[in-house]
C-alpha positions in Angstrom: -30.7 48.7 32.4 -31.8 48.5 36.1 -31.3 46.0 38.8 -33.6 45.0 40.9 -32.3 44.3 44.4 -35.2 43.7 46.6 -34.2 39.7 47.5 -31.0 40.5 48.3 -29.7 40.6 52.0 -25.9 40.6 51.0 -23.6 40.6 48.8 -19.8 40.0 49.3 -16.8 41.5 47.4 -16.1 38.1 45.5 -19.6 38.2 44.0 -19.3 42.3 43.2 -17.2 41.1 40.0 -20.0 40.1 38.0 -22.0 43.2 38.4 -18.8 45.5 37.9 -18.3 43.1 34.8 -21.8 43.7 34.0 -21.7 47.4 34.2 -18.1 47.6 31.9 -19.6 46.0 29.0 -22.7 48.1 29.1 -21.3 50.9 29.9 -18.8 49.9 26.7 -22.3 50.4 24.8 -23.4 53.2 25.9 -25.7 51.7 28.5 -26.3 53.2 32.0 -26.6 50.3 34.4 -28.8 51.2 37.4 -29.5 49.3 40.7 -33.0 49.2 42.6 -34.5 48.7 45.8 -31.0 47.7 47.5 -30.7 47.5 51.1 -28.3 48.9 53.1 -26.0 47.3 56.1 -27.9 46.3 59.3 
């Protein structure tokens, strides 16, 4: 599965759960969970 992270600006540690969630239960199924276009700091 991949992410696509072009809209995002910024993302704080509180909202990093769902993703990491995300990720566990694919992962669980054998699914690699990728992420795409993400900025870095500024």
């Amino acid at each position: 599965m991949i992410l696509m992270c072009l809209a995002v600006n910024f993302i704080d540690a509180s909202a990093l759960e769902n993703p990491e969630a995300v990720n566990q239960r694919l992962e669980d199924a054998s699914v690699t969970f990728h992420l795409s276009e993400v900025n870095g700091p500024r």
